[in-house]
C-alpha positions in Angstrom: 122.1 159.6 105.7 123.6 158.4 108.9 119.8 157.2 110.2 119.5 155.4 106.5 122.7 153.6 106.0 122.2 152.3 110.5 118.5 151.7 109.2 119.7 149.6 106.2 122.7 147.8 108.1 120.3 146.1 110.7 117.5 145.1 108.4 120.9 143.4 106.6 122.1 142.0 109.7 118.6 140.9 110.1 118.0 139.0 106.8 121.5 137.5 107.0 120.5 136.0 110.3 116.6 135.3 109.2 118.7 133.0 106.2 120.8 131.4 108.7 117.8 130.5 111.0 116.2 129.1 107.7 118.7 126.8 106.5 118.6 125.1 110.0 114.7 124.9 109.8 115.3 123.2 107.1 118.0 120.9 107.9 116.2 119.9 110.8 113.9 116.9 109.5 116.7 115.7 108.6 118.7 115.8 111.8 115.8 114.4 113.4 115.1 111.5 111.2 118.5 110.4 112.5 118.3 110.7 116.2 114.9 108.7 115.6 116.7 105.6 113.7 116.5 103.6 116.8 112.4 104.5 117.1 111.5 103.7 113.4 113.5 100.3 113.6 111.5 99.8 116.8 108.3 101.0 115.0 109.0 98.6 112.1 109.0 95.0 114.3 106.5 96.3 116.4 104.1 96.8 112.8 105.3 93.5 111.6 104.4 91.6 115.2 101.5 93.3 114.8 100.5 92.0 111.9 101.4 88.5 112.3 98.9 88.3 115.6 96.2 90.3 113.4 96.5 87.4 110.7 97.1 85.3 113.1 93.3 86.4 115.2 91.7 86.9 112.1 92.2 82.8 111.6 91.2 81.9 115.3 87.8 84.6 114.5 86.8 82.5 111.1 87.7 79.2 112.4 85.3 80.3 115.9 82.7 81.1 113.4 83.4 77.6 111.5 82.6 76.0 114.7 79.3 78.5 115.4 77.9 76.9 112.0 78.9 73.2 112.8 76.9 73.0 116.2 74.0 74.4 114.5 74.6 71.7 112.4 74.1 69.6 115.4 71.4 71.3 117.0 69.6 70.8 113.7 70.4 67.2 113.1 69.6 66.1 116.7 66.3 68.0 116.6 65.4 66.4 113.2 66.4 63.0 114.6 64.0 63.0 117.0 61.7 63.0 113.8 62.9 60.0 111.4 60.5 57.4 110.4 63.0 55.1 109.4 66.4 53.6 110.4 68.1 55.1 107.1 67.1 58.9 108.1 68.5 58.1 111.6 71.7 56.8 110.0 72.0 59.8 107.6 71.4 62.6 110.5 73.9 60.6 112.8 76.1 60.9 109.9 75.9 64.7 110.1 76.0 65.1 113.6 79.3 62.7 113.8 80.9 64.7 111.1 79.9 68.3 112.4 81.3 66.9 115.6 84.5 65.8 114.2 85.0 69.4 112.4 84.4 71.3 115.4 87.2 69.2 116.9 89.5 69.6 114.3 88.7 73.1 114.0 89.4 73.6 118.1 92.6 71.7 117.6 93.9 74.3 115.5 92.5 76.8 117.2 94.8 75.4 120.3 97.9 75.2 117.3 97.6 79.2 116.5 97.2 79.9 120.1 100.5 78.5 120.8 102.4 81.2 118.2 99.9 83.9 119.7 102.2 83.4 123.0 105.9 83.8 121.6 104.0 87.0 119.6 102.4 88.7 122.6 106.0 88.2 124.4 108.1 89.8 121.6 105.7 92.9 121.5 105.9 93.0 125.2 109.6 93.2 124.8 109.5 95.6 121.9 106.7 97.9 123.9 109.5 98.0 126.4 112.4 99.0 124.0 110.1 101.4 122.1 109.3 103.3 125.5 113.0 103.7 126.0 114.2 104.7 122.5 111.6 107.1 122.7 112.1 108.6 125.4 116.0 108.9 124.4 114.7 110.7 121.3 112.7 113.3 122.8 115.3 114.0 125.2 118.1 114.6 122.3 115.3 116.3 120.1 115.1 118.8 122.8 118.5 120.4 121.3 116.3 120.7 117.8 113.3 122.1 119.5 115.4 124.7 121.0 117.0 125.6 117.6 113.8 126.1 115.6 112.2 128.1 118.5 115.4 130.2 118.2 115.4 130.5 114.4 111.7 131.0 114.1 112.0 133.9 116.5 115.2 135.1 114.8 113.0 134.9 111.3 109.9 136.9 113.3 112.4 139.3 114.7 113.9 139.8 110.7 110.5 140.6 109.6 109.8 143.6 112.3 112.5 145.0 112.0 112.4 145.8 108.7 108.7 146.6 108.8 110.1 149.1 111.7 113.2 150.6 109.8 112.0 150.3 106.1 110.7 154.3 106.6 114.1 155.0 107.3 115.4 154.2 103.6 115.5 156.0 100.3 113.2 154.5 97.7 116.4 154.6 95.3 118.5 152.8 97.8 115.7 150.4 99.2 115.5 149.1 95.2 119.0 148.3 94.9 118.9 146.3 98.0 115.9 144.0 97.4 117.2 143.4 94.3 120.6 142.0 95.7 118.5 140.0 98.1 116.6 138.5 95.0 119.6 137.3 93.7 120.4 135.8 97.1 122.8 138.3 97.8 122.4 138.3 101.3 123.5 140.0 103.6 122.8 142.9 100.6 124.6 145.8 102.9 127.4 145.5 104.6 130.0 147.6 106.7 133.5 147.9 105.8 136.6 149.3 107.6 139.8 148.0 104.9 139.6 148.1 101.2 137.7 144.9 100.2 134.2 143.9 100.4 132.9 141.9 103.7 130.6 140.6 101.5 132.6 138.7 98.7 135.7 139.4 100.0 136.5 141.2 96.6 139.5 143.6 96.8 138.6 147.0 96.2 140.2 149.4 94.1 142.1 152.7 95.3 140.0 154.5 93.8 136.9 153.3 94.6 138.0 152.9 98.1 138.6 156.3 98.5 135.1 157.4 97.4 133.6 155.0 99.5 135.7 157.0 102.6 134.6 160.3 101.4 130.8 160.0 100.6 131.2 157.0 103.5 129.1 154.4 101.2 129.1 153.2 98.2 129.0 149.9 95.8 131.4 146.7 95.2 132.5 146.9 92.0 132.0 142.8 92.1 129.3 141.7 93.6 127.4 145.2 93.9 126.8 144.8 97.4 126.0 148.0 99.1 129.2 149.2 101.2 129.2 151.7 104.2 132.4 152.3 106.0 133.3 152.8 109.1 136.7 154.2 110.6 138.7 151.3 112.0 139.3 151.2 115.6 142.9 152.9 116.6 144.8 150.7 119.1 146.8 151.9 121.5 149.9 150.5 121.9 150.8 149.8 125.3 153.9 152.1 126.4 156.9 149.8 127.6 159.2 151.3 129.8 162.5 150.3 129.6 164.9 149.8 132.3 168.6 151.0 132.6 171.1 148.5 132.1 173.2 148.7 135.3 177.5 148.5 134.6 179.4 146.8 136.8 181.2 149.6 137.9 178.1 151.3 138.5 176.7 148.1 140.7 180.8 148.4 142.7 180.2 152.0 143.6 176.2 151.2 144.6 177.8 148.1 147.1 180.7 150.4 148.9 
């Protein structure tokens, strides 16, 4: 019995520490999404600069394309011009070339107008490239406290599951029952040690009686939580021995002197 109940005891101590590791797993995201304030902000302006000189290009593209059709406009008037038979076809192709040739500079004009707010745009993301490389690299360096801890509870999870692949052998059928079913009720740990007459587990007092039988068969159940119970003996401290001196009488100190 002494094997099952030091069997049963670790693969407790090991769920109760597999639960701990698995609350900070999961509190983790959140812990990170606020170290990585200062990065998203960062992320945000750099999106919305972004998309300002995309709208922004996408303008100067269709307004270069707008000027691609105009001169063919040209091409095709002055070629055709050199064709006319009579003075009003030469005035009506002139008339096309003159206002293909005033689009194309109206069109370059504001191509010139969107190129002046491409400059102010491909200075702030400069800037914000700059301030993105720092708050990132100020966010891996404090993440490096979170990667530690889910390296740690993933291995403290792993090291859970072994051990109780290892030890479950070691455990009464009976026994084993009782115990998953206090960890399905999240009873956890579902065995624990006890030296005084309450439960370690929900602190529960523990009757006399119960107590007692609980020393004698040296396990047994809370009568509140039914968590399995094993005790173990307290420790005795010694106490240390304090010698005490003898008070000295004045008389006793005159006769010492002479």
């Amino acid at each position: 019995m002494q094997k099952a109940s030091e069997a049963l005891l670790q693969i407790a101590d090991g769920d109760r520490q597999a639960l701990f590791a698995k609350k900070k797993l999961e509190s983790l995201p959140a812990k990170r999404a606020k170290i990585r304030k200062a990065v998203d902000r960062i992320e945000s302006q750099v999106a919305q600069v972004n998309k300002k000189a995309a709208d922004l290009k996408m303008q100067v593209k269709m307004r270069e394309r707008l000027i691609e059709v105009e001169k063919e406009k040209v091409t095709s008037a002055n070629q055709r011009m050199m064709e006319v038979s009579n003075q009003k076809e030469y005035v009506a192709t002139q008339k096309e070339v003159d206002t293909a040739t005033r689009t194309i500079k109206k069109v370059e004009d504001q191509i010139l107008e969107l190129d002046e707010f491409m400059e102010p745009l491909d200075m702030e993301t400069s800037e914000l490239s700059g301030q993105l490389a720092e708050a990132t690299k100020q966010f891996e360096a404090d993440d490096q406290v979170f990667k530690v801890e889910e390296r740690e509870s993933k291995e403290a999870i792993e090291k859970a599951v072994a051990t109780k692949e290892a030890l479950r052998s070691a455990i009464d059928d009976d026994t084993w029952l009782k115990y998953e079913n206090l960890m399905k009720r999240g009873l956890v740990p579902g065995a624990v040690q006890i030296s005084e007459p309450f439960c370690n587990g929900c602190a529960a007092s523990l009757l006399a009686q119960v107590y007692n039988e609980i020393i004698r068969a040296g396990h047994g159940e809370c009568s509140s939580c039914r968590r399995l119970l094993f005790y173990v003996a307290p420790e005795v401290v010694e106490e240390p021995v304090v010698v005490k001196k003898k008070r000295t009488t004045k008389k006793a100190a005159a006769k010492a002197s002479t």
